[in-house]
Each structure stands twice: as C-alpha cells, then as structure tokens.
C-alpha positions, 0 to 999 in steps of 0.5 A: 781736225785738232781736238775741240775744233768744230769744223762749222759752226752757224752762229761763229759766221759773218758775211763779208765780202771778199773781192779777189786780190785785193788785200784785206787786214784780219785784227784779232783782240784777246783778253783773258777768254774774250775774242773779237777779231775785225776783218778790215775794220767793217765786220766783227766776230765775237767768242769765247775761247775756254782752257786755251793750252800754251800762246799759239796762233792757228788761222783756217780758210773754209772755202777757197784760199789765203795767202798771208803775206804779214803777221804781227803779234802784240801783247798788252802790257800790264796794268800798274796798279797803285800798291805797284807805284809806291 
C-alpha cells in the first residue's frame, strides 16, 4: 500500500455494471485538487485529491482484473489572460 492510500473507502464507491469482455472507456479530469473520473460516460466519481507529489498516474482494480489496452494523457493549456495579450 503506497502511503496515504486507503485501501476502502465506502463514500469513494459507484455501482456500475461491468459485462465481461467488452470494452469500457474510464476519463479522468483534474484541475488543481479536483478529480471527476466518468466510466463510459454514464457513472461519475468525485474527489479531492490533496499534496499530490509529482504528474504521475497509477490505476487499481479491487476485485477481479483489467486489462488496459490504451492510455492517453492530455494537459490543458493555459488561459491567456488579457495583461498576456497585450
């Protein structure tokens, strides 16, 4: 277990339905300490995510197996504010 993990956590659950084999698509949004991650676009979780040390990725599977076949990570490019036009 990597320091503050919690291995379970009743109010960070969703229920949602996974029929095996077929193919499911996770999106994960983060801004500042925000998180919202979708799972086919039909079940959301929320979270705050504090003191997050370095850009790294790491995914879990509780119960049962995954099998990830593509990962891609995008970043968010800044505002431009108005000073910055001029």
């Amino acid at each position: 277990m990597v320091d503050g993990d919690v291995p379970h956590a009743v109010e960070l659950e969703r229920p949602h339905v996974f029929v095996p084999g077929e193919r499911h698509t996770l999106e994960v949004l983060v801004d500042g300490t925000v998180c919202i991650a979708y799972i086919d676009g039909t079940t959301a979780l929320s979270a705050r995510m504090y003191d997050r040390p370095g850009e790294s990725l790491g995914l879990f599977v509780g119960e049962g197996t995954a099998m990830l076949d593509e990962i891609t990570i995008l970043g968010r490019r800044p505002l431009i504010t108005s000073e910055e036009e001029k």
